[in-house]
N, C-alpha and C positions, 0 to 999 in steps of 0.2 A: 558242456554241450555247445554253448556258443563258441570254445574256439574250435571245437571238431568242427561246427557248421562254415566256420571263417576259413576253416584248410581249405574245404572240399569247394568252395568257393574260388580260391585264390588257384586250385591245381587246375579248376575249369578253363577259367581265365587265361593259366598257362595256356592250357589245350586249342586256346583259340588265336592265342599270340603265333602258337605254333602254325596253326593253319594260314593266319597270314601270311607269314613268311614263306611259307611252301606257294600262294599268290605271288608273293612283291618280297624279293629281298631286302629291299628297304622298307622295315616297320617301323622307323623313326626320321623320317621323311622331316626336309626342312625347304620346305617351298616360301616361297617370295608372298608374302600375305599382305602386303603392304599398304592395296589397297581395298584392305576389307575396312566394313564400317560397322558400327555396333550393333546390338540387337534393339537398341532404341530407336537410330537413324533410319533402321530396317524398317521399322512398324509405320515411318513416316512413307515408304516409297511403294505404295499400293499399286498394283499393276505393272511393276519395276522388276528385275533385275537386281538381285545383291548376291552380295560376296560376303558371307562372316565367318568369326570362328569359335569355340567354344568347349563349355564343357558339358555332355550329353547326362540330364540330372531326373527324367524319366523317360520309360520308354513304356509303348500300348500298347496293344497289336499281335498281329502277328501273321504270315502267310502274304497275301498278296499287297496289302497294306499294314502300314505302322505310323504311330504318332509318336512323336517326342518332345522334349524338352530343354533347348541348349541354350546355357548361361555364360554369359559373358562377366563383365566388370560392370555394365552398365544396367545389365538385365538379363530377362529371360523372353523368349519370343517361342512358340510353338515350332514343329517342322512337322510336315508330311513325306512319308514315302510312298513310293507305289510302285507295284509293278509296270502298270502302261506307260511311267514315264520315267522309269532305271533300267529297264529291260533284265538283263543277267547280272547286275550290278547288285538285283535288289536279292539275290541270295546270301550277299555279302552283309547284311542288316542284320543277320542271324549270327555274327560276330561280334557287333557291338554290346555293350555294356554299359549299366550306369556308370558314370565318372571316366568314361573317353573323352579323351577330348580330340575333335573333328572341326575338320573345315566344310561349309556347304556353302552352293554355290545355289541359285533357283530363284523364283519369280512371286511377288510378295500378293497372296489373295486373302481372303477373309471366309471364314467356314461358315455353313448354316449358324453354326449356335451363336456366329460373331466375334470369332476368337482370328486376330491378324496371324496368318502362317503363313509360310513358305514351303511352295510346293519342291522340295530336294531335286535338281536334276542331275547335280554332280553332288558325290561328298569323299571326303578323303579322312581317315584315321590319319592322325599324327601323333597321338603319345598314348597307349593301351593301357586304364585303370588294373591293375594287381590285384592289388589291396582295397577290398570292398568299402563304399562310403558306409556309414553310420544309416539305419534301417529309413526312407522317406520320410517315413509318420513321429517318428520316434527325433531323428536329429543327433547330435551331439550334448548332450546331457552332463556325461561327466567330466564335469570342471579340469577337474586334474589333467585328463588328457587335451581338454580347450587348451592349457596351457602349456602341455608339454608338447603337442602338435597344432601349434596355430594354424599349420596348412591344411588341414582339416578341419579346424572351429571356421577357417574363413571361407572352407567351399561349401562349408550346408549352412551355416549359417548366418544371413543377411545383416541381421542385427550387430554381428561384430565384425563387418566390412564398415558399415557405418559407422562406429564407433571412432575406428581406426581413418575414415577420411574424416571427420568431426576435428580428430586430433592434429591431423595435418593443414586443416584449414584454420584452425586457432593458433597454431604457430605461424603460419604464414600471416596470417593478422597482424600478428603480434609485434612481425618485422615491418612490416608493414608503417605500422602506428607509431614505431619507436625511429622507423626511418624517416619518415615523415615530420615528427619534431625534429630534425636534426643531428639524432644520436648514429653513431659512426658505429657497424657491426665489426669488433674485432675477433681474435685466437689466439688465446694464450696458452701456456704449456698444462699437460695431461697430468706429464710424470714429473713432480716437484722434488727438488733435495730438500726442501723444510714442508711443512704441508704446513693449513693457516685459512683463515676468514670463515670456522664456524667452529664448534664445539663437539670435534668428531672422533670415534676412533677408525683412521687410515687403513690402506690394504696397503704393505710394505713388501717391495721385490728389488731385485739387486741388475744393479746395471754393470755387466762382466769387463766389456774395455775400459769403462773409468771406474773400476771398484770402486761402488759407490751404492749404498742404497738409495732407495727414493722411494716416493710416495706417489698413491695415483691422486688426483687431487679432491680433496673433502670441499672445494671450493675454488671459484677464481678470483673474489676477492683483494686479495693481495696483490698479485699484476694486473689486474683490472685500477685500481692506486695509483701502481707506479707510472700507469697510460698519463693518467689525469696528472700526475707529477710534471710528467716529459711535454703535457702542454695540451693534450686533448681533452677538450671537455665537456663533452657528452661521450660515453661509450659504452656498447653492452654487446656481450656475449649470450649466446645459446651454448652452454655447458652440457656434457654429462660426467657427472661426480659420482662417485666413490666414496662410502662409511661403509667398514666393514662392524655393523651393527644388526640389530634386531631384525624380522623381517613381519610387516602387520599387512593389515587391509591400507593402512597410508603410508607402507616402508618398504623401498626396495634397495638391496645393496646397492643396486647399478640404477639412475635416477638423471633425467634430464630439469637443467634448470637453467632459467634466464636470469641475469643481475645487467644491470646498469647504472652506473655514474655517472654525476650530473654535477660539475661543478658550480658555485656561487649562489645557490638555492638551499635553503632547509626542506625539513622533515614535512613541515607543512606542505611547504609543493606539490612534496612526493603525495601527500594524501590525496589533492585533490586531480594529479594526475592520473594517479591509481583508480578510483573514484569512474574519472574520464574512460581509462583503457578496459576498464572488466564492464562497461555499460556499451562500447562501442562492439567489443566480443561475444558481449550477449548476443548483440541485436542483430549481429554476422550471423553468428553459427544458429538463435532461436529465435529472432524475431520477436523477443519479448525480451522486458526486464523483471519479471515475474515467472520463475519459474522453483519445479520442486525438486527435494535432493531428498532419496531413499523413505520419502512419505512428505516430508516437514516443506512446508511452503514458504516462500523466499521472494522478499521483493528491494530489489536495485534499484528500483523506481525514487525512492527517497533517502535522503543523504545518508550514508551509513554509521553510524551511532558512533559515537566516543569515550571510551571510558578508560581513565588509567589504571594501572595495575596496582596498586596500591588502594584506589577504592576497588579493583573487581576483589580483591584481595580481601578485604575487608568486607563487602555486601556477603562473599560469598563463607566464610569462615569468621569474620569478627575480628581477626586480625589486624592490629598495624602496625605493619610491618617496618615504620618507622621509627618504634622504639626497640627494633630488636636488632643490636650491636655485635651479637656473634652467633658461633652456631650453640654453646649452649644456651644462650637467650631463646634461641630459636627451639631448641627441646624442651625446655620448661614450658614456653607460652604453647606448644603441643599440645603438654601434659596437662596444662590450665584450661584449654580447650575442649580438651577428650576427642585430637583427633590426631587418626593413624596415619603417617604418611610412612611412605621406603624410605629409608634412604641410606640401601645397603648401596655400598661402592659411589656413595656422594661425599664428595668433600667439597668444601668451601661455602661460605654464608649463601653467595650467588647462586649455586647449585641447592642448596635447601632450598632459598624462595620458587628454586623455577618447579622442583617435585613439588611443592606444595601446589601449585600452581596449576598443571599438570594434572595431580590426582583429585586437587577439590574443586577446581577453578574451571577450568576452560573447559573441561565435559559440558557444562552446563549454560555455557555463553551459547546460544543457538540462533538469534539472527544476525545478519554481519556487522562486525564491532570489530572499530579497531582500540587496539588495547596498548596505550599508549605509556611510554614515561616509564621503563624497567628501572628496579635499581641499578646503580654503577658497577656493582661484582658482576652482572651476568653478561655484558656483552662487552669485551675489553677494548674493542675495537673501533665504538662507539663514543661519542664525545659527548662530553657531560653538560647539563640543562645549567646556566649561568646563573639562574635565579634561584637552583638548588643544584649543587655539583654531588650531592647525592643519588640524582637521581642522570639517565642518559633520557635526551632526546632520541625515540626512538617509538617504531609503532609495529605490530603486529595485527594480518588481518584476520579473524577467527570465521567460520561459520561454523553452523553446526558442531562446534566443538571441535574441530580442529583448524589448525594451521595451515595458510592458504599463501601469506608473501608476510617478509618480515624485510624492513627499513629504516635507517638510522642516519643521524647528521657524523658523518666519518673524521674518528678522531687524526687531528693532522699536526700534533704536541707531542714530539719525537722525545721527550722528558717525559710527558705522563704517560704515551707509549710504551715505552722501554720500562717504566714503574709498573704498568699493569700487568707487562709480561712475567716481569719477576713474579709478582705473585702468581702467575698461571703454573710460573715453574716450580714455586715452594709445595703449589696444590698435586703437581707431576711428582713430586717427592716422596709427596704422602699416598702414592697408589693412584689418581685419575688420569684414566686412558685417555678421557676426550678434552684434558687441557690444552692450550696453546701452547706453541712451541714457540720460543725466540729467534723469530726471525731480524740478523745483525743489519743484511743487507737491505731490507724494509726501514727500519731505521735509519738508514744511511740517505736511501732515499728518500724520507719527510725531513733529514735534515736540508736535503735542499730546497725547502719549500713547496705544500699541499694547499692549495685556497680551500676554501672553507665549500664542501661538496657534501651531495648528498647519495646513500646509496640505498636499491634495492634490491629484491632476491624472491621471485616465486618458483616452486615448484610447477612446473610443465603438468605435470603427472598428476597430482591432486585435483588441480584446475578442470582438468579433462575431463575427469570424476565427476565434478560437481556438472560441468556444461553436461555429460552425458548420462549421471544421475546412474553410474557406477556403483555396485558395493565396495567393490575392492580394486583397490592400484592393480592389482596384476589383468584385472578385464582392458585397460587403455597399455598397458605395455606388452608389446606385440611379443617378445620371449623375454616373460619374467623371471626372475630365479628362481631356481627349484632344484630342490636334495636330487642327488641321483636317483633312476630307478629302480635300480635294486636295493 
């Protein structure tokens, strides 16, 4: 029934395009708007003259007068038509349509009821709505098509224009804050011959002149390194990375992310810059450092908790994780526990502690903590704690149980480099997609000397989440992934 009502709609629409044209040859008119001003600017200029343009999102009326409603990017401002002052023009009103969008031209008053309008004395169609918007009252509803047609979640719905300028004003922050300490915005390449600097499985395509395949990059990591090699030292990029992995309410194949290097500084630094940057982004985008995420209340306001992973480990399963030497150490003290973890398609001790970790562990972390000091199997990349080579300096920021920036002091021991790789390759042996790959020419480069640096890495996309109290990654990513539709 609704889409017979959606045809007979849309054939109308036709029938009215048609009449335009049978007016004005040209129904797709590209007039010079240059100096129109917004439907905000409008409301300031009472007893004025404007010029705006829009898209028309109700309409009243009918016969000698009509009321409308046209939105801009800034706003919405009422319109009046009339006949005494369209003359033969105003039969043309009986063409329009919700979701046209028009130019009008007219003189800004205020109604009885006190609503700022604009009395219409010219106005011009420029692009004729087809395809009927979503019912007024009613809106856009269903998510699915929010995300398979953002250009429709973004004309009825205001809440996710905000979202999306939320997004883009935390980014721009973000350069901002990182240009301001001194760090240098670089670009490094998409499509990598080795892919490297996280634990991922790649999307793999072939490059036809240099027979070659490549990688789109799981990370910039590794030339982000080789900057700080050649002599730069501070640098970061704004990335978008590639894991051809899972897809959740915090996962998308295709995923923007910031990192930055910072040479002759530790991990500690990084905390309390970290610490600095997400308290200066609150208070941009909310004006507060208390704020809430999908219910649970959250306060920035005080230093953010510390805990290594070896006690969350242990507070939160009784585990320590320090006398388990392999992986079946690590299945018996399971069995001795009575607790169930995956760990179909994990190989290596590293990979046990992070699913352990994962399924019993970080769900439960809910105010922000960072979660310091992994063991040395899980991030190979990362340079080992001197006071225990057991363990890596390194931190993660958790809220609400999930993952929000992960940072480590970057290993630059082209010997225990190249030692850690091996074992990434013995674990590629045995079936894991997301071990590292040996990268020769990485190597080659810490042989000419890495000062002692430190790096971080947040997801763009999770953040946004939290600032906008998001359920799911696909609401702040303007075209998420999505299966076909058929």
């Amino acid at each position: 029934m609704a889409d017979l009502k959606q045809n007979e709609l849309q054939r109308q629409r036709q029938e009215k395009l048609s009449q335009l044209k049978s007016l004005n040859s040209n129904i797709y008119p590209q007039p010079n708007l240059e100096n129109k001003i917004s439907t905000v600017d409008a409301k300031e200029k009472m007893d004025n003259a404007v010029l705006i343009a829009g898209r028309l999102m109700s309409l009243r009326g009918h016969g000698k007068i009509m009321f409308a409603d046209l939105q801009d990017q800034a706003g919405k401002i009422q319109l009046f038509f009339q006949e005494k002052t369209l003359a033969d023009k105003m039969s043309q009103t009986k063409l329009l349509d919700l979701g046209d969008i028009i130019s009008v031209s007219g003189t800004i008053f205020k109604t009885q009821a006190g609503e700022i309008t604009i009395n219409v004395e010219k106005f011009q169609i420029l692009a004729k709505n087809i395809r009927p918007l979503p019912e007024k009252f009613h809106g856009l509803k269903d998510v699915e098509i929010a995300y398979r047609q953002r250009y429709v979640d973004l004309i009825v719905n205001p809440e996710s224009r905000q979202v999306f300028e939320t997004r883009t004003k935390v980014l721009s922050e973000m350069r901002h804050f990182l240009d301001d300490h001194g760090f240098m915005e670089v670009e490094t390449p998409v499509l990598q011959p080795v892919y490297g600097g996280a634990a991922a499985k790649p999307f793999v395509t072939h490059h036809n002149e240099l027979d070659m395949d490549m990688y789109l990059r799981i990370s910039d990591e590794l030339y982000l390194k080789r900057l700080i090699i050649g002599g730069f030292e501070k640098v970061y990029e704004v990335s978008r990375d590639f894991r051809n992995e899972g897809v959740s309410r915090f996962h998308n194949p295709e995923f923007t992310q910031i990192e930055f290097y910072w040479a002759y500084v530790d991990y500690e630094v990084l905390m309390k810059f970290t610490e600095d940057l997400i308290k200066h982004l609150l208070m941009v985008t909310k004006n507060t450092l208390k704020i809430s995420f999908q219910g649970t209340e959250l306060d920035f306001e005080k230093p953010i908790k510390r805990l290594t992973f070896k006690d969350a480990i242990s507070e939160k399963t009784g585990i320590d994780i320090d006398q388990i030497k392999s992986e079946e150490d690590f299945k018996k003290e399971l069995e001795n526990k009575k607790l169930k973890v995956d760990l179909k398609n994990v190989y290596g001790l590293g990979a046990c502690f992070d699913e352990l970790y994962k399924q019993h562990v970080r769900p439960q972390i809910i105010e922000p903590t960072f979660i310091m000091d992994y063991p040395s199997e899980m991030i190979s990349l990362a340079k080992r704690k001197e006071n225990d080579p057991t363990k890596i300096a390194s931190f993660q920021l958790l809220v609400c149980g999930t993952e929000f920036l992960k940072a480590y002091n970057e290993l630059n021991d082209p010997k225990d480099q190249s030692d850690r790789w091996m074992d990434e390759q013995k674990l590629a042996d045995q079936g894991s997609e997301i071990a590292s790959q040996f990268d020769s020419d990485y190597i080659r480069a810490l042989e000419y000397g890495m000062p002692p640096t430190a790096g971080w890495g947040m997801g763009l996309d999770r953040f946004v989440q939290l600032v906008t109290d998001s359920p799911t990654i696909k609401d702040v990513i303007l075209f998420p992934s999505m299966r076909k539709e058929d």
